[in-house]
Every structure is written in C-alpha cells, then in structure tokens.
N, C-alpha and C positions, 0 to 999 in steps of 0.2 A: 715419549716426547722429549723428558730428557736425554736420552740416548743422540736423536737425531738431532736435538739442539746442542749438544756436546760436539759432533762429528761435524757440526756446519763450523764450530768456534776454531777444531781443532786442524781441520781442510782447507785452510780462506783462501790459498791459489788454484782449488781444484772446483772451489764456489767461484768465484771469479772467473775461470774459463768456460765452467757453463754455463752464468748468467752472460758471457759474453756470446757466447755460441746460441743459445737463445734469442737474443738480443739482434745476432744477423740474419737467422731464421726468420722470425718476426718480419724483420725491418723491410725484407725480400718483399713478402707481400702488401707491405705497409704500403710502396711505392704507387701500388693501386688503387687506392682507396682516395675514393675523389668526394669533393662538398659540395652539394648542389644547393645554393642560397635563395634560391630563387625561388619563389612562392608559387609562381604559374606553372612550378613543374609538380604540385603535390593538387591540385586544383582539377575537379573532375572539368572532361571535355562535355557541352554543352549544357550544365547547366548556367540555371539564369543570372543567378548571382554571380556567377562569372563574367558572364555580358557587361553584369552592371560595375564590375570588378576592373575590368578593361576600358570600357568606356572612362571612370573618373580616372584609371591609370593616364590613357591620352589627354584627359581635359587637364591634370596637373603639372603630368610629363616626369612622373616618376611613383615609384612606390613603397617608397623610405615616409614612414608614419611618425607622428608624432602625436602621444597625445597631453593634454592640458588639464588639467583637474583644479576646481575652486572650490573653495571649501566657507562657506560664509557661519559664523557664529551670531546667533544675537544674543 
C-alpha cells in the first residue's frame, strides 16, 4: 500500500491525466442517465390505490405533499 501510495505522490501529472481521462469516459455516458420525479411512473397500472391516488391528484390539482405534525404536551 505504501508502494502505490508513494507512486500516486511521486506521478501527480500522470494521476491527473487519468483521473481526467476517466472523468471523459464516465461523463460520455453520464449524458444519458435521465431523473424520472414522477411518482405515477413507479405506481403499479391498475391497482386501486392508484385510482384513489388519481382521483385526489385531479380533486387538488397537483401532487406536491405536505405534511403537518402537532405535537400537544400536557
């Protein structure tokens, strides 16, 4: 371990061109990798709770959650 951590101290232009080269490799396929935020896409098709899922979606007109928490002491 020492050895390779010696060679990484004593290389830092030839560590830098293949974390750079890495780094375009990667980034090539990075450009594909897409975020799907959307809830109704992980949501099995016909069940019910999905009905009911859709339904209060249109009754509110959206389906950004909030929720509220009270906490009462006596």
């Amino acid at each position: 371990m020492d050895r390779w951590a010696r060679w990484l101290v004593t290389h830092p232009r030839t560590v830098l061109v293949l974390a750079a080269c890495a780094t375009l490799v990667l980034a090539r396929d990075a450009r594909q990798v897409r975020f799907e935020s959307s809830l109704a896409s992980v949501l099995p098709k016909g069940d019910p709770a999905v009905a009911y899922y859709e339904e209060t979606r249109k009754h509110f007109g959206s389906d950004d959650v909030a929720v509220i928490g009270v906490r009462v002491s006596s």
